[in-house]
PDB file of N, CA, C, O and CB in Angstrom:
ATOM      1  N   UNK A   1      -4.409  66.136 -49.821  1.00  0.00           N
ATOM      2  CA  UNK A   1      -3.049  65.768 -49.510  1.00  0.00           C
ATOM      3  C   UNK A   1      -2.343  66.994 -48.944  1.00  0.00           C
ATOM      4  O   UNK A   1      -2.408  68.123 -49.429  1.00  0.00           O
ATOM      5  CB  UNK A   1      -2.315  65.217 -50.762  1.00  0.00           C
ATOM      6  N   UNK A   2      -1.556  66.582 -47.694  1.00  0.00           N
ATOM      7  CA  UNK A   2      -0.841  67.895 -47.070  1.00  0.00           C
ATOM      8  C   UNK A   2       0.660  67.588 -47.285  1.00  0.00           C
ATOM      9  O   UNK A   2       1.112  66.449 -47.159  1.00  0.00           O
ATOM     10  CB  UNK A   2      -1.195  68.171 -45.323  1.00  0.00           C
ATOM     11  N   UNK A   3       1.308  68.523 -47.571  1.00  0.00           N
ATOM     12  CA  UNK A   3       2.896  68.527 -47.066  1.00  0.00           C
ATOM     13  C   UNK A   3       3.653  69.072 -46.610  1.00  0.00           C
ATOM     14  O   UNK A   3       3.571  70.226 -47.030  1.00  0.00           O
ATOM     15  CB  UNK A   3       3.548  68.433 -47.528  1.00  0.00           C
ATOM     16  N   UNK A   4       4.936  68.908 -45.502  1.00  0.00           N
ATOM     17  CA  UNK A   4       5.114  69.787 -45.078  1.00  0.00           C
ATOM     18  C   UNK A   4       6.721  69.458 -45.008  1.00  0.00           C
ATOM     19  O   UNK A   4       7.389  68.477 -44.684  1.00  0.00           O
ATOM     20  CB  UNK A   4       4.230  70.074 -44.020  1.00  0.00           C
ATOM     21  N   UNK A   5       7.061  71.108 -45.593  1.00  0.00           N
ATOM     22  CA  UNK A   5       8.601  71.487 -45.886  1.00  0.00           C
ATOM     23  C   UNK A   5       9.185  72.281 -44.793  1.00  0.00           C
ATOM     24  O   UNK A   5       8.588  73.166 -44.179  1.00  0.00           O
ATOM     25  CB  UNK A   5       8.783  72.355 -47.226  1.00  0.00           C
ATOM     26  N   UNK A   6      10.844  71.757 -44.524  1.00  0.00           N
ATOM     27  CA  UNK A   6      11.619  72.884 -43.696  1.00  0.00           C
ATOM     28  C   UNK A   6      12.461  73.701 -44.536  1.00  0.00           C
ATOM     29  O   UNK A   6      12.821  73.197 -45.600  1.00  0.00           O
ATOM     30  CB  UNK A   6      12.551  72.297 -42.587  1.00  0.00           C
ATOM     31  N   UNK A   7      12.669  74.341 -44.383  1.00  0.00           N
ATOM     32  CA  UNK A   7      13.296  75.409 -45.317  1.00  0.00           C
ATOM     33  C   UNK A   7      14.844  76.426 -44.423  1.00  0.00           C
ATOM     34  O   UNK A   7      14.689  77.146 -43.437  1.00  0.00           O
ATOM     35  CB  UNK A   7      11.704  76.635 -45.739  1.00  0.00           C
ATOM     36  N   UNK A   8      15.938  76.222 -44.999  1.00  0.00           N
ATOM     37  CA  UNK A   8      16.722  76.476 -44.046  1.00  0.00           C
ATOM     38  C   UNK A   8      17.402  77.413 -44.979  1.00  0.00           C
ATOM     39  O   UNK A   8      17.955  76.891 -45.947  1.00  0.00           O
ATOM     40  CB  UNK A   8      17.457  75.309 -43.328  1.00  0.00           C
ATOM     41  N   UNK A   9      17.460  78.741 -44.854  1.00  0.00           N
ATOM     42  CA  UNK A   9      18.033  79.760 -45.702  1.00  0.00           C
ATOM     43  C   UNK A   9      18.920  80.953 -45.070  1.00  0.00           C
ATOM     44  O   UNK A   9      18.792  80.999 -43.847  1.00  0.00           O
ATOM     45  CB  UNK A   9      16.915  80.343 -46.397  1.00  0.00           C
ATOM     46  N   UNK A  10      19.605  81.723 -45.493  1.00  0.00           N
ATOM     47  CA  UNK A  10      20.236  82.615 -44.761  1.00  0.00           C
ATOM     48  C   UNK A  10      19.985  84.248 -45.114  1.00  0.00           C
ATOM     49  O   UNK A  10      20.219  85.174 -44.337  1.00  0.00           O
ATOM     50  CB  UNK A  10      21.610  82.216 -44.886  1.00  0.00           C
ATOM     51  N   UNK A  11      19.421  84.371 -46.553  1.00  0.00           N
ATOM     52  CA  UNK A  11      18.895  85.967 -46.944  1.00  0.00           C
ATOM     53  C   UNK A  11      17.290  85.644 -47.579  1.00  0.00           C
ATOM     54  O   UNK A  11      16.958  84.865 -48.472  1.00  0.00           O
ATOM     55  CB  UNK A  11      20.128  86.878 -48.416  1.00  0.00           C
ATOM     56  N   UNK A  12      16.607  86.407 -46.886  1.00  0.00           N
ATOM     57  CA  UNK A  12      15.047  87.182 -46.998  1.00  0.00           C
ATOM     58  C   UNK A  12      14.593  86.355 -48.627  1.00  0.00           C
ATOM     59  O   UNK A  12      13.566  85.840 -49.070  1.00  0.00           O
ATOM     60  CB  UNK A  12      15.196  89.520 -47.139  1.00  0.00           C
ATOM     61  N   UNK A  13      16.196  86.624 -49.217  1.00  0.00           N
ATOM     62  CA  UNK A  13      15.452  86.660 -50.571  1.00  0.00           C
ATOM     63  C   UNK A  13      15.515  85.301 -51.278  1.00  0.00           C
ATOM     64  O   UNK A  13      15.135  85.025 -52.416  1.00  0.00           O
ATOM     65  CB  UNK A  13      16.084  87.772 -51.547  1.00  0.00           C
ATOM     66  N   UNK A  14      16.047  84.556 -50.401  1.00  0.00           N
ATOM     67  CA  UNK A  14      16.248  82.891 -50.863  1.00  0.00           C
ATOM     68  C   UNK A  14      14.765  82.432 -50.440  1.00  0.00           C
ATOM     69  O   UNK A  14      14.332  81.529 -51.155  1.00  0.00           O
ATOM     70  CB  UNK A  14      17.698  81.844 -49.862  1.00  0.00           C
ATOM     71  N   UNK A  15      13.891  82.875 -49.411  1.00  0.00           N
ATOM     72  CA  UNK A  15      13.197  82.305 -48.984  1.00  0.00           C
ATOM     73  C   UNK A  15      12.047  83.241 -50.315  1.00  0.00           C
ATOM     74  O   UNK A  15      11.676  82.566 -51.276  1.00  0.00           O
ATOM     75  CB  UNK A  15      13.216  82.300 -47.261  1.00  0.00           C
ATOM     76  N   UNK A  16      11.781  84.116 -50.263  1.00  0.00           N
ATOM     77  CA  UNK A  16      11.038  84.822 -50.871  1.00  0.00           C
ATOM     78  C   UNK A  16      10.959  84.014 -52.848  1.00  0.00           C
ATOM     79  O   UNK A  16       9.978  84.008 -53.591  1.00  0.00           O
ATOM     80  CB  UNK A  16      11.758  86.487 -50.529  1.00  0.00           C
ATOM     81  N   UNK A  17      12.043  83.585 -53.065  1.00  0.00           N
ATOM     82  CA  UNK A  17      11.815  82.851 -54.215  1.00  0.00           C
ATOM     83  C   UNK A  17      11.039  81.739 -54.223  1.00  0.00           C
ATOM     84  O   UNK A  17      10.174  81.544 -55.076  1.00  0.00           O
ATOM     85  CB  UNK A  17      12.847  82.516 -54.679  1.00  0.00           C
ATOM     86  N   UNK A  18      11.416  80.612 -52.871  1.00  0.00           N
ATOM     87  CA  UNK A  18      11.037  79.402 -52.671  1.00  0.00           C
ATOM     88  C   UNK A  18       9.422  79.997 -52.714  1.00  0.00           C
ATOM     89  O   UNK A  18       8.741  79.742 -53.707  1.00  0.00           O
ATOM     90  CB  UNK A  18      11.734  78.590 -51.265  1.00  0.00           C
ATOM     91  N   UNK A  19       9.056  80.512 -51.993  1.00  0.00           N
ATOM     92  CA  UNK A  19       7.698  81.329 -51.923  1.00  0.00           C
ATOM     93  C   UNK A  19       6.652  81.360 -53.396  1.00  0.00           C
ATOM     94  O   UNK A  19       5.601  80.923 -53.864  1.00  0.00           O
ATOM     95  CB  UNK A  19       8.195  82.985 -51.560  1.00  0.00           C
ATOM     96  N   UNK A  20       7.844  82.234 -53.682  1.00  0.00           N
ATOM     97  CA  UNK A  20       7.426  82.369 -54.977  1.00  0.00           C
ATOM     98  C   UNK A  20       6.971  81.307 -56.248  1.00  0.00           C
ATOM     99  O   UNK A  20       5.980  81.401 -56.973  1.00  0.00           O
ATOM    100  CB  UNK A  20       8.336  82.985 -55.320  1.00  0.00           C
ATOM    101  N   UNK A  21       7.830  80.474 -56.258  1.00  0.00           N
ATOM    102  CA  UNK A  21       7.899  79.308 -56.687  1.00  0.00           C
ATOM    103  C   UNK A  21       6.541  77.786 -56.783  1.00  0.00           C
ATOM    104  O   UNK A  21       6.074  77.043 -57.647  1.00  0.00           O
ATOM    105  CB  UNK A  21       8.987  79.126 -55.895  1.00  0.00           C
ATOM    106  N   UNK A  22       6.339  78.136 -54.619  1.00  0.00           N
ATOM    107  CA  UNK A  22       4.984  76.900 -54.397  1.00  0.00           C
ATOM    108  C   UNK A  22       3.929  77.790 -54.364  1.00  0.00           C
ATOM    109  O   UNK A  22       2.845  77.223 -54.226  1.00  0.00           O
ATOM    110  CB  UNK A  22       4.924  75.827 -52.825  1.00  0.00           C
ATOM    111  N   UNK A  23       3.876  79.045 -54.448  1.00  0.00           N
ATOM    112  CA  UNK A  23       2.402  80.310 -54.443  1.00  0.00           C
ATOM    113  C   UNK A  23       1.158  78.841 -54.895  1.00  0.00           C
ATOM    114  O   UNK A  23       0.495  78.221 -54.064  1.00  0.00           O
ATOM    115  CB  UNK A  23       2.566  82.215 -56.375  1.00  0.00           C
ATOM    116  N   UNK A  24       1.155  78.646 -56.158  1.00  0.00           N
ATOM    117  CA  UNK A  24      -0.130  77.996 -56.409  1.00  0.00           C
ATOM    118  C   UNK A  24      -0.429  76.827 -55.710  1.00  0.00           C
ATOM    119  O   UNK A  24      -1.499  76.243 -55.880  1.00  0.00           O
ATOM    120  CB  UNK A  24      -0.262  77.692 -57.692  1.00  0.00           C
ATOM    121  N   UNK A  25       0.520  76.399 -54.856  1.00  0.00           N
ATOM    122  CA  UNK A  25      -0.357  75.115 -53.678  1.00  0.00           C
ATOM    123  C   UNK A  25      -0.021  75.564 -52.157  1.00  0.00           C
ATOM    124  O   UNK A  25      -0.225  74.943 -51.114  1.00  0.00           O
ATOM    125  CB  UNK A  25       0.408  73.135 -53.855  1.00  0.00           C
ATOM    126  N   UNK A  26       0.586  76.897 -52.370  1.00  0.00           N
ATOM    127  CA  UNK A  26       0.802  77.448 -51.092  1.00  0.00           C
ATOM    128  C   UNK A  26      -0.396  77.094 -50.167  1.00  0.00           C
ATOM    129  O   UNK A  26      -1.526  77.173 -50.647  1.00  0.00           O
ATOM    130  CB  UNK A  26       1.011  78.961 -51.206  1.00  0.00           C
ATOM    131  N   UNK A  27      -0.205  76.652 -48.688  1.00  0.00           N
ATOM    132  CA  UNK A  27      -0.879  76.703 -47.753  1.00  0.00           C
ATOM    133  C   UNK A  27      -0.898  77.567 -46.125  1.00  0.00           C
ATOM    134  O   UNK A  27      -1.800  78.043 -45.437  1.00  0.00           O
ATOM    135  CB  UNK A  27      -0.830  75.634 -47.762  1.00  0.00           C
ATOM    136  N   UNK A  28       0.540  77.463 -45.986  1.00  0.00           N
ATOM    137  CA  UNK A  28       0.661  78.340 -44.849  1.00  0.00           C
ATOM    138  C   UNK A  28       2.460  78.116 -44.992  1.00  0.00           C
ATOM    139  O   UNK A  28       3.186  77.292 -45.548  1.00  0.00           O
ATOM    140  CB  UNK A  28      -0.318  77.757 -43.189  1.00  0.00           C
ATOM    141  N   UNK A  29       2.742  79.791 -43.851  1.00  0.00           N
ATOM    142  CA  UNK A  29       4.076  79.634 -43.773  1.00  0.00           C
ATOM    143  C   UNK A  29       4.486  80.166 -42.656  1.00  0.00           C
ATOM    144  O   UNK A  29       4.139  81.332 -42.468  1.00  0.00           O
ATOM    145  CB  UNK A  29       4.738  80.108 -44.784  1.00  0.00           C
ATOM    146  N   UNK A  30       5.298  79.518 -41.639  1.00  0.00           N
ATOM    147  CA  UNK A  30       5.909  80.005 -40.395  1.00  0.00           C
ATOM    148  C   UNK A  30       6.999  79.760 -40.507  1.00  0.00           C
ATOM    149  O   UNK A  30       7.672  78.741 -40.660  1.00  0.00           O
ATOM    150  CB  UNK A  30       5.520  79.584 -39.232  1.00  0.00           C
ATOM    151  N   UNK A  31       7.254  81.376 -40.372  1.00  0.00           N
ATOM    152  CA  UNK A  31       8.527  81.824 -40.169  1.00  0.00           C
ATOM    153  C   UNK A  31       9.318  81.889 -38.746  1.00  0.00           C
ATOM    154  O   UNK A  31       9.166  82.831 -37.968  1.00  0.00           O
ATOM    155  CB  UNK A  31       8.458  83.006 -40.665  1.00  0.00           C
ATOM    156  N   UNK A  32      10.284  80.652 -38.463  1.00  0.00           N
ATOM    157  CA  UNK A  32      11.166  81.044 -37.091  1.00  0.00           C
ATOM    158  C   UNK A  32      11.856  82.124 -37.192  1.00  0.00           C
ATOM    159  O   UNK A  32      12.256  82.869 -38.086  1.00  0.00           O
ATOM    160  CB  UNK A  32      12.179  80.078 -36.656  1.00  0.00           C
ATOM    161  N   UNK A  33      11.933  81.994 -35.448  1.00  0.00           N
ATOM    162  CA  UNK A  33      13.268  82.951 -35.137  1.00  0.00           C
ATOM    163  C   UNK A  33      15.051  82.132 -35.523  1.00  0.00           C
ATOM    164  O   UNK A  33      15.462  80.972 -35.483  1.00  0.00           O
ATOM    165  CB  UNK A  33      13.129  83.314 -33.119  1.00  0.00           C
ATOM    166  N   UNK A  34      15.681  83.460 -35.874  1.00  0.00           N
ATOM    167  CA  UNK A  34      17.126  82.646 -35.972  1.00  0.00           C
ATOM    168  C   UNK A  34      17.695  82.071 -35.366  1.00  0.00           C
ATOM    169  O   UNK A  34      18.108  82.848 -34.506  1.00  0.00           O
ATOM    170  CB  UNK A  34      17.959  83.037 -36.141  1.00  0.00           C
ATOM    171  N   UNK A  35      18.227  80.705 -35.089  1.00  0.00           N
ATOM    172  CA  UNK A  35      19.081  79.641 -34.224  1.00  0.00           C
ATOM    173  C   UNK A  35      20.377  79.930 -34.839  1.00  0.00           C
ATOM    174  O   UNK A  35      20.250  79.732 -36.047  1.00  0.00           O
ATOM    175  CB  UNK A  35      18.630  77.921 -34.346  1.00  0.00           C
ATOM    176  N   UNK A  36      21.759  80.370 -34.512  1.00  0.00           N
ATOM    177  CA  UNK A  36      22.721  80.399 -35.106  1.00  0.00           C
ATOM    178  C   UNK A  36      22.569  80.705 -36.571  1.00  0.00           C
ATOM    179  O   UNK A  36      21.900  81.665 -36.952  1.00  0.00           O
ATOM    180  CB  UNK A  36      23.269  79.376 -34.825  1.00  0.00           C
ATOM    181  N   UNK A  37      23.121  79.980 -37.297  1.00  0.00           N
ATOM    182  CA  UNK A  37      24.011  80.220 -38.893  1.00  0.00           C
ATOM    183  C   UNK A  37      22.595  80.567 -39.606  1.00  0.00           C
ATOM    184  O   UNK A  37      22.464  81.637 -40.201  1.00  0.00           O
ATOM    185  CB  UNK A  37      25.058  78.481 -39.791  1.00  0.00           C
ATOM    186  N   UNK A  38      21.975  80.012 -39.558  1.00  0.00           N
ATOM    187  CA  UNK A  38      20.844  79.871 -40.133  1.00  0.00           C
ATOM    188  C   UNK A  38      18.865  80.348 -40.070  1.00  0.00           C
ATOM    189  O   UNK A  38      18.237  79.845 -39.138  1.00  0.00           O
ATOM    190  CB  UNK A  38      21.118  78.828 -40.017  1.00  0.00           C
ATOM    191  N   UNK A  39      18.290  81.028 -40.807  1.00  0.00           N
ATOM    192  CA  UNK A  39      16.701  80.997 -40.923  1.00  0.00           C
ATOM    193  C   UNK A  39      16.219  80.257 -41.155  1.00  0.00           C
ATOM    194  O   UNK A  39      16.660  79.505 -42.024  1.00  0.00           O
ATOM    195  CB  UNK A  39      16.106  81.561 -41.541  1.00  0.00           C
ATOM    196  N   UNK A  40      14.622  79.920 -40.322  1.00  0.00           N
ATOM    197  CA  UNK A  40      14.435  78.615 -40.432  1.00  0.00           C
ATOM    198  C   UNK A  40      12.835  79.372 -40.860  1.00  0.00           C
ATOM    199  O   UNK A  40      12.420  80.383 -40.294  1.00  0.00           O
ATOM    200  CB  UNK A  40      14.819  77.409 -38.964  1.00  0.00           C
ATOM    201  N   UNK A  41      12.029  78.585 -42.047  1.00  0.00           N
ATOM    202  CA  UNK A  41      10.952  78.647 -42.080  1.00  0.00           C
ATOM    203  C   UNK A  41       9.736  77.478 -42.477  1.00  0.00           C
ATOM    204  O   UNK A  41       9.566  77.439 -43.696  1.00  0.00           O
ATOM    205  CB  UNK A  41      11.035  79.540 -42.661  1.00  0.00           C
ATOM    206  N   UNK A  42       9.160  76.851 -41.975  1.00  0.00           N
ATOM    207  CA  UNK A  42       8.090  75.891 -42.370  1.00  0.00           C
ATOM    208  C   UNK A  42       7.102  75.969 -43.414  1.00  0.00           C
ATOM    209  O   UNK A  42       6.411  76.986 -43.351  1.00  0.00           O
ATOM    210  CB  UNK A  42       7.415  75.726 -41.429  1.00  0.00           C
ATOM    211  N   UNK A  43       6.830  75.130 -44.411  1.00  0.00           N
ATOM    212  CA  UNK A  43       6.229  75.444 -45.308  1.00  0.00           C
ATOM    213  C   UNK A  43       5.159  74.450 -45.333  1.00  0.00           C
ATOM    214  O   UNK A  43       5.344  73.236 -45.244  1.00  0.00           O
ATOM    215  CB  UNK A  43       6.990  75.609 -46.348  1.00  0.00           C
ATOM    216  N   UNK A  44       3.609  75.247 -45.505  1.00  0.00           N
ATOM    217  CA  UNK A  44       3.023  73.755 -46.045  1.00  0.00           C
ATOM    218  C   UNK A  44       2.299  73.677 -47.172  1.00  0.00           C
ATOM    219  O   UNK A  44       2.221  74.813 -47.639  1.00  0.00           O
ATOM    220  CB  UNK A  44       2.126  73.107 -45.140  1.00  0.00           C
ATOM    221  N   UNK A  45       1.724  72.886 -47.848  1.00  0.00           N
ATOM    222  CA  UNK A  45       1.262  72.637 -49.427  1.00  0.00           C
ATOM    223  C   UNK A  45       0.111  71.651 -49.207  1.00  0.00           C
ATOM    224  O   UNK A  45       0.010  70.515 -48.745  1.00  0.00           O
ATOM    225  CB  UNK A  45       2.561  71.910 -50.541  1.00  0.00           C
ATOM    226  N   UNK A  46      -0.784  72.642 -49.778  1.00  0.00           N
ATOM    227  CA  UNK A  46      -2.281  71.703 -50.105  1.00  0.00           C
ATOM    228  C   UNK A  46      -2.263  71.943 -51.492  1.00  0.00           C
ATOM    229  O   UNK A  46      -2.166  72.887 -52.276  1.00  0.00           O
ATOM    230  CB  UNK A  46      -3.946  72.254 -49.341  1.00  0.00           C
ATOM    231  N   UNK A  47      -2.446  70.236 -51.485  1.00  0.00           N
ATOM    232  CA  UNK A  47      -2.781  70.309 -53.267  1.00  0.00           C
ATOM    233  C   UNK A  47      -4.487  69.244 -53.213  1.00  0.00           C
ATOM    234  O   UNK A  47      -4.815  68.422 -52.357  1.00  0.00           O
ATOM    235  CB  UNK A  47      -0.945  69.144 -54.590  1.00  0.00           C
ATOM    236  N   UNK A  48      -4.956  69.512 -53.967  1.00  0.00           N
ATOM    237  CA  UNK A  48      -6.140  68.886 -53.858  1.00  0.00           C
ATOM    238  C   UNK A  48      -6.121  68.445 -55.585  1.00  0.00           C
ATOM    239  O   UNK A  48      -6.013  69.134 -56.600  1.00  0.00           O
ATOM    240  CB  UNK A  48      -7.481  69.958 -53.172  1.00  0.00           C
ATOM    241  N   UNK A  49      -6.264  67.128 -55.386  1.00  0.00           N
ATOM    242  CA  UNK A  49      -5.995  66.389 -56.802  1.00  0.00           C
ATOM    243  C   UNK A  49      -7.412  66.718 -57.462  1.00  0.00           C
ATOM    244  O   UNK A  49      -8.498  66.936 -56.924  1.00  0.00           O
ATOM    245  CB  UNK A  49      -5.632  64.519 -56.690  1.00  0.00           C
ATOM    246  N   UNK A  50      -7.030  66.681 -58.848  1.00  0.00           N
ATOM    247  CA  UNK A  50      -8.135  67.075 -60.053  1.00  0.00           C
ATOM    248  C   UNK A  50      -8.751  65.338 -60.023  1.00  0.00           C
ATOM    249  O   UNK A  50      -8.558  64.353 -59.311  1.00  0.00           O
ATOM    250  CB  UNK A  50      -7.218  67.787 -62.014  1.00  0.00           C
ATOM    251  N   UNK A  51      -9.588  65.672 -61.253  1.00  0.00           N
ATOM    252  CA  UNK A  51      -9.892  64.086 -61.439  1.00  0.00           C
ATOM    253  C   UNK A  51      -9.088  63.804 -62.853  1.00  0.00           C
ATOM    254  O   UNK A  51      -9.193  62.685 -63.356  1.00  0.00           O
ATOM    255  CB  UNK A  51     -11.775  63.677 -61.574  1.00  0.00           C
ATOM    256  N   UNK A  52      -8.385  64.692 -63.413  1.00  0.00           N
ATOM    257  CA  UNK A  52      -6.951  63.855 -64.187  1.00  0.00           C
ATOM    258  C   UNK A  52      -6.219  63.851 -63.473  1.00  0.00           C
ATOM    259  O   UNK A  52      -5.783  62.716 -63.665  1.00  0.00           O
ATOM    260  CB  UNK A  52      -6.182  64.309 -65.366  1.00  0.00           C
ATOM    261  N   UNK A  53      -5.615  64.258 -62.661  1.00  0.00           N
ATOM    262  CA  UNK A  53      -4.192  63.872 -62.013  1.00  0.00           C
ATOM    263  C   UNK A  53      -4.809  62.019 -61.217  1.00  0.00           C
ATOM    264  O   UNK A  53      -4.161  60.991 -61.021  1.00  0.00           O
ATOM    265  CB  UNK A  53      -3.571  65.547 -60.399  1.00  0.00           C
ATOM    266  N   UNK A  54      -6.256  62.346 -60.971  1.00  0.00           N
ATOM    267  CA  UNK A  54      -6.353  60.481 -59.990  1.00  0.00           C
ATOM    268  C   UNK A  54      -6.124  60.217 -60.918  1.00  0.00           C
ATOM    269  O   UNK A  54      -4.947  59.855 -60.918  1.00  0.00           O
ATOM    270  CB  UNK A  54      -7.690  59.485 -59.196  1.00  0.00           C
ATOM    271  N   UNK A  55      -6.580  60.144 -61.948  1.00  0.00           N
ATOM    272  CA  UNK A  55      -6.745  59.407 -63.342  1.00  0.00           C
ATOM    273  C   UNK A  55      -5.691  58.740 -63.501  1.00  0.00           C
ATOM    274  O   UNK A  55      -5.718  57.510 -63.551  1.00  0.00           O
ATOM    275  CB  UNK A  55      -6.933  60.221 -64.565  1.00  0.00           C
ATOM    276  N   UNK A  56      -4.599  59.437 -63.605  1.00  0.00           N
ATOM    277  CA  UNK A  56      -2.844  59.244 -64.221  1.00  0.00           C
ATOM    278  C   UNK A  56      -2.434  58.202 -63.065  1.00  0.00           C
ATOM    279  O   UNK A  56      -1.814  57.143 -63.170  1.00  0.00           O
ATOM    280  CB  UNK A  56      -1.564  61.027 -64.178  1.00  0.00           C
ATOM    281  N   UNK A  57      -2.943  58.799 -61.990  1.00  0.00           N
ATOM    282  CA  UNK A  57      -2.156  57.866 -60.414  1.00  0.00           C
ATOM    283  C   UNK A  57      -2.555  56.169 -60.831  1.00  0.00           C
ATOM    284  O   UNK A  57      -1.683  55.347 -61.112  1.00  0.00           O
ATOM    285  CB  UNK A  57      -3.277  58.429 -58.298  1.00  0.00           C
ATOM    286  N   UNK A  58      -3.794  55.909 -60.806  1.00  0.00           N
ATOM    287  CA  UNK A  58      -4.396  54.756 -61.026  1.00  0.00           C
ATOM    288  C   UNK A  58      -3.840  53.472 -62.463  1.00  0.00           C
ATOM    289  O   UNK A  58      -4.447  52.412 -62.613  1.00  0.00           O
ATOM    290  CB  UNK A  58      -5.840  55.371 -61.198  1.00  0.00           C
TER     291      UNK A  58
END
């Protein structure tokens, strides 16, 4: 399963938490350039299900 987040922040260190935060399904992260008011960075998340988490789904 993939997902993919926009992330719209204005200091280094707002983004650096969010970071911090998905590390264990972290997949990749691109960082834009600034458009006006705002930093823009893309986030994506691989999680690869256990066989308890199918378990629970089912």
């Amino acid at each position: 399963m993939s997902v993919k987040i926009k992330v719209s922040y204005t200091d280094d260190g707002e983004l650096a938490g969010v970071i911090r935060l998905l590390s264990p399904i972290l997949r990749n992260v691109r960082v834009q350039p600034q458009k006006g008011r705002f930093k823009r960075a893309y986030i994506e998340l691989n999680h690869e299900r256990t066989t308890s988490e199918s378990v629970r789904k089912c």
